[in-house]
C-alpha positions as CSV (number, residue, x, y, z in Angstrom):
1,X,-12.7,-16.8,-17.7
2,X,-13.2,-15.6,-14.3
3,X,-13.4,-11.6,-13.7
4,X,-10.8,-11.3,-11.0
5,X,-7.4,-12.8,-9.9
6,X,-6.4,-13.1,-6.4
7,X,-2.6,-12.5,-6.9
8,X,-0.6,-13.4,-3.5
9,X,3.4,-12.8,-3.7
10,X,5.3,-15.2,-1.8
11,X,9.2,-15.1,-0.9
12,X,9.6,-17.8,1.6
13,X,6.5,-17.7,3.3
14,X,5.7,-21.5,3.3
15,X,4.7,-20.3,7.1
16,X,2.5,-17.9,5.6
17,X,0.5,-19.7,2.9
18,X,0.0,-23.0,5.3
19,X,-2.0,-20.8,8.0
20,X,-3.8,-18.0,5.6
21,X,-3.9,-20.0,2.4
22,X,-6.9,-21.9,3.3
23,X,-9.1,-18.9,3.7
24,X,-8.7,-17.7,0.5
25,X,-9.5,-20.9,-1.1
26,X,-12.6,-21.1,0.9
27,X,-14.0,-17.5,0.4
28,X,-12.9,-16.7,-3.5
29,X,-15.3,-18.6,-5.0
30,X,-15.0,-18.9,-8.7
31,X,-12.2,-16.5,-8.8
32,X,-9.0,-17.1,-9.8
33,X,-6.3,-17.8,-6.9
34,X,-2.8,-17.7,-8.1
35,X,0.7,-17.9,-6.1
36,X,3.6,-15.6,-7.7
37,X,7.0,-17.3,-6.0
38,X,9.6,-14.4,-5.7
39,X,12.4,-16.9,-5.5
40,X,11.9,-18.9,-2.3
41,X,14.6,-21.0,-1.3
42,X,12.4,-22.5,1.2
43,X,9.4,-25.0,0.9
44,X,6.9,-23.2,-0.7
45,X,6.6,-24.4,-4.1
46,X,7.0,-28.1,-2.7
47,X,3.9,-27.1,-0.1
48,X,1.8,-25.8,-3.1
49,X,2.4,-28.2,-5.5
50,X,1.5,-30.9,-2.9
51,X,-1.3,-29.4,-1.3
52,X,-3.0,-26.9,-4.1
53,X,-3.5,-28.0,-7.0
54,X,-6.0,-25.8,-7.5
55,X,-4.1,-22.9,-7.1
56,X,-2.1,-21.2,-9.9
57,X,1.6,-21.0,-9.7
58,X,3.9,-18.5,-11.4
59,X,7.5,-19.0,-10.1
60,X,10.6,-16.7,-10.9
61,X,14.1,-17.1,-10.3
62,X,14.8,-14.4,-8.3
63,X,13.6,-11.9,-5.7
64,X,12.4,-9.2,-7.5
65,X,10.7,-7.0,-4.9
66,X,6.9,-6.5,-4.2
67,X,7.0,-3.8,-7.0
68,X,9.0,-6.0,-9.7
69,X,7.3,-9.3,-9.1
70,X,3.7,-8.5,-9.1
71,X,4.7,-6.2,-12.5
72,X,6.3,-9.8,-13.7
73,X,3.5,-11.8,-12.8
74,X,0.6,-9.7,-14.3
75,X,1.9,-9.4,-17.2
76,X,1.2,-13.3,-17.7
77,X,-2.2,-12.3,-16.2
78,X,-5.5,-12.2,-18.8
79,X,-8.2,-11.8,-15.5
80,X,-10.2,-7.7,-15.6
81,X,-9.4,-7.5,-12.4
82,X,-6.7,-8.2,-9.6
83,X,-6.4,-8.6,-6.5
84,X,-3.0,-8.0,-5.1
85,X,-3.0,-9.9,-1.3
86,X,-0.5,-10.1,1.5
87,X,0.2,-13.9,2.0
88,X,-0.6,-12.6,5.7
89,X,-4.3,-12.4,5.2
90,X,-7.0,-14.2,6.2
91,X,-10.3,-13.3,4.7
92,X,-13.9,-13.5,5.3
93,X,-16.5,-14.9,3.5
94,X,-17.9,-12.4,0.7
95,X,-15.1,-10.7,1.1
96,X,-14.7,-9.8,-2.9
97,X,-17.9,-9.5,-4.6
98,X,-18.9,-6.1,-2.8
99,X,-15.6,-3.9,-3.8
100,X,-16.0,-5.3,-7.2
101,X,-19.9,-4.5,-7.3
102,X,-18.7,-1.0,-6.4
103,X,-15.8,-0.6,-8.7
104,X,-18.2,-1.5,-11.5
105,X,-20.9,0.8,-10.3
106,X,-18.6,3.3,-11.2
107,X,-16.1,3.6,-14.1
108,X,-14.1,6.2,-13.0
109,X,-12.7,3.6,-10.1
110,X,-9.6,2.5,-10.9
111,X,-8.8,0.4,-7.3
112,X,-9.9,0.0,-3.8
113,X,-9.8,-1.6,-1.0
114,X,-11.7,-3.2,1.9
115,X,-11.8,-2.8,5.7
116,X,-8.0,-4.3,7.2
117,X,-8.3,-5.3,10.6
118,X,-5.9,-7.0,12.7
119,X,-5.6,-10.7,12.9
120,X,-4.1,-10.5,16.8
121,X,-6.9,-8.2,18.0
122,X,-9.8,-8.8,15.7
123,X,-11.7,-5.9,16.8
124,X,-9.0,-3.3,16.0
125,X,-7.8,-1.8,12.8
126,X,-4.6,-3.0,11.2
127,X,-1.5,-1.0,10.5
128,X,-1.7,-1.3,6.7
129,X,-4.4,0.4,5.5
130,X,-7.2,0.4,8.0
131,X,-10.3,2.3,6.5
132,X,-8.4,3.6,3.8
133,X,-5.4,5.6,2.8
134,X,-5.1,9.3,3.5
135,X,-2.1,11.8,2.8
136,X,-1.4,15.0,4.6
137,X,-0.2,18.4,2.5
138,X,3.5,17.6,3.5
139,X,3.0,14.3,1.9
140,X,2.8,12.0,5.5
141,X,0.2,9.1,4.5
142,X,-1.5,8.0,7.4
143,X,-5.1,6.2,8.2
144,X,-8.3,6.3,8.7
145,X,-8.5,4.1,11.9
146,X,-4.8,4.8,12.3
147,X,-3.1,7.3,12.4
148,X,0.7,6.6,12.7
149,X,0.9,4.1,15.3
150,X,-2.4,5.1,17.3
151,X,-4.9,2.1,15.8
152,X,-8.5,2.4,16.5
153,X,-10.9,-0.4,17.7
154,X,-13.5,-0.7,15.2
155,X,-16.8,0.3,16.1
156,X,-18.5,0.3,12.5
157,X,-17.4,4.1,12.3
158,X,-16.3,3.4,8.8
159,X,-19.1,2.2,7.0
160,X,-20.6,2.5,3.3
161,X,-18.0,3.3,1.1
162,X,-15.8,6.8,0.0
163,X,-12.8,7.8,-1.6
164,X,-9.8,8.2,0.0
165,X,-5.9,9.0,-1.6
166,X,-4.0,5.4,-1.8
167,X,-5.8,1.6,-1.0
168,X,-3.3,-0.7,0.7
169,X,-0.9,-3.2,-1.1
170,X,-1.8,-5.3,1.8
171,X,-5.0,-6.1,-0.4
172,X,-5.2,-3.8,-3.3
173,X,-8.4,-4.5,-5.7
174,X,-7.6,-3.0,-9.5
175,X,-8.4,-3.0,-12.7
176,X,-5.9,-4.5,-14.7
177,X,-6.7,-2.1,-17.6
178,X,-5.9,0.7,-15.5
179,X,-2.8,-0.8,-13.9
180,X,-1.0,-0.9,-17.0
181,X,-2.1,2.1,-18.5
182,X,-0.2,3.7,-15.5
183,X,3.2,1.5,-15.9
184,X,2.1,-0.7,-12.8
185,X,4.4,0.0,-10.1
186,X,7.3,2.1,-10.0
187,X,10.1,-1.6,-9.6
188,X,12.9,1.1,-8.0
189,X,10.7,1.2,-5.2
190,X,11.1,-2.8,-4.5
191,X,8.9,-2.5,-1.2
192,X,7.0,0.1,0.7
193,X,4.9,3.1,-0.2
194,X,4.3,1.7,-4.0
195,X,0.9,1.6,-3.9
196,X,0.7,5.4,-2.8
197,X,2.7,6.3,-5.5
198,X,0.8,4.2,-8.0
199,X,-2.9,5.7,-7.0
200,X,-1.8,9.0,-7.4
201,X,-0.6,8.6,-10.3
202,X,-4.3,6.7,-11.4
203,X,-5.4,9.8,-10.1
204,X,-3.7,12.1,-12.4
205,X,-5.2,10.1,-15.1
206,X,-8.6,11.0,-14.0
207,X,-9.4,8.1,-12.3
208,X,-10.7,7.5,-8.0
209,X,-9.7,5.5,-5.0
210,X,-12.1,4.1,-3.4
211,X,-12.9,2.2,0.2
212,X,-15.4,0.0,0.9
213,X,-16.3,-1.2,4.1
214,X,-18.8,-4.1,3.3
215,X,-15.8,-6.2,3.0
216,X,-12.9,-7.1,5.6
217,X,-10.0,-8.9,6.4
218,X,-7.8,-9.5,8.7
219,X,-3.9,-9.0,8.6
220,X,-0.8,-10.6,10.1
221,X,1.1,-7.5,9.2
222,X,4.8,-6.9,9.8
223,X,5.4,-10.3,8.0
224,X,8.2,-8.6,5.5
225,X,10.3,-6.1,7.7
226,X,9.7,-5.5,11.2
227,X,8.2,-1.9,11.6
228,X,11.6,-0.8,14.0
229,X,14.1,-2.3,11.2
230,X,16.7,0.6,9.6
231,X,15.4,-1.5,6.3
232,X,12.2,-0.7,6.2
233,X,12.7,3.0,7.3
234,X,15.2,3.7,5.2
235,X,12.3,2.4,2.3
236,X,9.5,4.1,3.8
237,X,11.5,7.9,3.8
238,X,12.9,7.4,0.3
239,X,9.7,6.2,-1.8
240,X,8.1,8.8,0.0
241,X,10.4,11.6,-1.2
242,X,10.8,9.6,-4.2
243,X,6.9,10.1,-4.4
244,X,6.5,13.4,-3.4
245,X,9.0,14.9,-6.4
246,X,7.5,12.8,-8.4
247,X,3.8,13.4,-8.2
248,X,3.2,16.9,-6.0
249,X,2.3,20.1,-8.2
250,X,5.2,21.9,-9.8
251,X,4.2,25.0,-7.8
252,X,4.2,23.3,-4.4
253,X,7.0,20.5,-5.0
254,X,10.2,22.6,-3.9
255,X,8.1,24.5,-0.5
256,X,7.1,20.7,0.6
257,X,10.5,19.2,0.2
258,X,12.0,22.1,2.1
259,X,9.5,21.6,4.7
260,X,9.8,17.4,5.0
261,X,13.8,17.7,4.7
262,X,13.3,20.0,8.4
263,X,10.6,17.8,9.6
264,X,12.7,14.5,8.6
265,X,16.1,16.1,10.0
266,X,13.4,16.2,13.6
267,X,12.6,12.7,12.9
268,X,16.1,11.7,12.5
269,X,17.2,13.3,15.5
270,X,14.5,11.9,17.9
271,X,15.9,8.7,16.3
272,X,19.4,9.6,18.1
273,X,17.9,10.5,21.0
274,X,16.2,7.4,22.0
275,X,19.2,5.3,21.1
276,X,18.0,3.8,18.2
277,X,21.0,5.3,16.0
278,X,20.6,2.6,12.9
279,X,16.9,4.2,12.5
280,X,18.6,7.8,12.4
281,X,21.1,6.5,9.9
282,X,18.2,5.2,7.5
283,X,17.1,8.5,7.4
284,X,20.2,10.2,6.7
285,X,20.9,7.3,3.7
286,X,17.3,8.0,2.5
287,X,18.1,11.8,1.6
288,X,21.6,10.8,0.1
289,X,20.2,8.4,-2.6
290,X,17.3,11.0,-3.3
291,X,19.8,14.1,-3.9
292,X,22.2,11.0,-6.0
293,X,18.4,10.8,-8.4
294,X,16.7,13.7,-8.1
295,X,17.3,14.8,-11.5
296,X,16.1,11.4,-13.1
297,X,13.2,11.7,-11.0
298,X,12.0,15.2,-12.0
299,X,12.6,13.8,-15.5
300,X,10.0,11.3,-14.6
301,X,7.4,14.3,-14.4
302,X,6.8,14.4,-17.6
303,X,5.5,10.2,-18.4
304,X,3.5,11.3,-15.1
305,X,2.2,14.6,-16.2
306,X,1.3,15.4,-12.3
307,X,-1.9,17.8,-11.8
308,X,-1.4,21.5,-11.6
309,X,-3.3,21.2,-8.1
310,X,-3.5,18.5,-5.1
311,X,-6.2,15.6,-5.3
312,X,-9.4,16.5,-3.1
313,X,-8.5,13.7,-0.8
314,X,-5.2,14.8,0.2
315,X,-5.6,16.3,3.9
316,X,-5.3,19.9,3.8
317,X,-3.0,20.3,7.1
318,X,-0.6,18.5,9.1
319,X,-1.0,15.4,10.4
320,X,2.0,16.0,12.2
321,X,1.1,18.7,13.9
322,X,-2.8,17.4,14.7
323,X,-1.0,14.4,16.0
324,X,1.6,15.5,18.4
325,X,0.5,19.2,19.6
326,X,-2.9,19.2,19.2
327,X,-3.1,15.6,20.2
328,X,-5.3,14.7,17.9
329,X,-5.3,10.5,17.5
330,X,-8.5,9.5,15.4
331,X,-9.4,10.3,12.4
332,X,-13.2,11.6,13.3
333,X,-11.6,14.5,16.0
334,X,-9.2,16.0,12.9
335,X,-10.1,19.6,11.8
336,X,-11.8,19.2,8.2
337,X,-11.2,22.1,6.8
């Protein structure tokens, strides 16, 4: 049996797997490659049936979210480990065997990822995930190589390999093992931020996150939601609160959500300001569902069992306030300490 499954979700991206499709197949070598249809009502089981035989096929009824349809599909999945990809990915030749050579160098590796750049300006780090996921102490994931929308060119300043908080659903590498010993993702979620929420909680279990910059590819990005649409920030602020109660220390949780609902309420307003008065609505809608669940998701502590203290990788100031006062826009000109 093969030691790893490329696993690519696909909800009507017939677009998608006919331009990026191709490079997988090329560059997986003996891997497995297997297509998890999310309900498409357009061509794409027709186009893979026809055109990749090769290619495994689970197909479900329905859309079931990022979150619910990967937990679906690897369930049916017997492979040690997975490789969740964007269907907006092309990759590069040798692109899997180093991440796996250094999840198995170490067993306390539980998932990582490789170098993202962008596929519209190769030489430039992409959106989702860059050189690895960070998180600030208010709980504001960002970069390195980008740092909210500031995206660096990259100059092989993230080489080698380190830990860092969360790896990227974009391409997320992980031990299947370890996937379900955590619960996989959390399916309320259905899109955005899951994979944050799932690494921390690997990492209450003892295990790392890792990066490794011997491998890259290059992503679309922006292929779901569009990064303006009310959508997709009214997912990005909830998952993050819903995140943040979740996982943060029981002696910090209640300061840092005091701190993000001011912060957020800034964010919302700034929304109104520049016209853009669905955005500010998100925001608003985001903190409404979270008070409506709040108690169900302290509840949720306890299968979690959260650390008494933050992970070493979480970034020990604002990200906020690096970024906008102290205009501070790449990662190597942040304050360490």
């Amino acid at each position: 049996m093969p030691k790893a499954a490329v696993v690519i979700l696909n909800y009507n991206g017939v677009h998608h797997l006919e331009e990026f499709l191709p490079s997988v197949v090329k560059h997986s070598g003996n891997h497995s490659i297997i297509v998890v249809d999310n309900g498409s009502t357009d061509e794409s089981v027709a186009f893979l049936n026809k055109h990749y035989s090769q290619v495994k096929l689970i197909e479900f009824k329905d859309n079931h979210g990022y979150c619910g349809g990967y937990n679906k599909a690897i369930s049916q999945i017997e492979e040690e480990y997975l490789i969740l990809l964007n269907s907006d990915i092309e990759v590069t030749g040798n692109w899997i065997d180093p991440v796996l050579e250094l999840m198995d160098s170490n067993s306390e590796i539980a998932a990582a990822q490789p170098r993202i750049l962008s596929y519209r300006q190769k030489e430039y780090f992409e959106y989702a995930g860059a050189a690895g996921g960070m998180m600030d102490k208010y709980g504001y994931p960002f970069c390195k190589g980008r740092i909210f929308q500031h995206l660096e060119k990259d100059e092989s300043q993230y080489t080698g390999s380190y830990p860092i908080f969360w790896a990227t659903g974009a391409c997320l590498f992980i031990k299947k093992q370890a996937f379900e010993l955590v619960g996989g993702f959390d399916a309320s979620y259905f899109a955005h931020m899951e994979e944050i929420d799932l690494c921390w909680r690997l990492q209450h279990k003892g295990f790392k996150i890792f990066y490794c910059g011997e491998s890259s590819i290059y992503h679309l990005g922006g292929g779901t939601l569009d990064y303006n649409n009310p959508r997709k920030t009214f997912l990005n602020f909830r998952n993050n609160l819903r995140t943040l109660i979740k996982n943060l220390p029981e002696s910090e949780r209640q300061k840092i959500l005091r701190i993000r609902f001011f912060l957020d309420m800034v964010a919302a307003i700034q929304f109104l300001l520049k016209g853009q008065t669905k955005l500010a609505t998100a925001v608003v809608k985001a903190y409404r569902e979270i008070n409506a669940e709040k108690s169900n998701l302290i509840s949720q502590r306890e299968l979690i069992q959260p650390s008494d203290s933050f992970s070493e990788t979480i970034y020990p100031k604002s990200i906020l306030f690096q970024f906008y006062i102290k205009r501070k826009k790449v990662f190597s000109e942040l304050p360490k300490n």
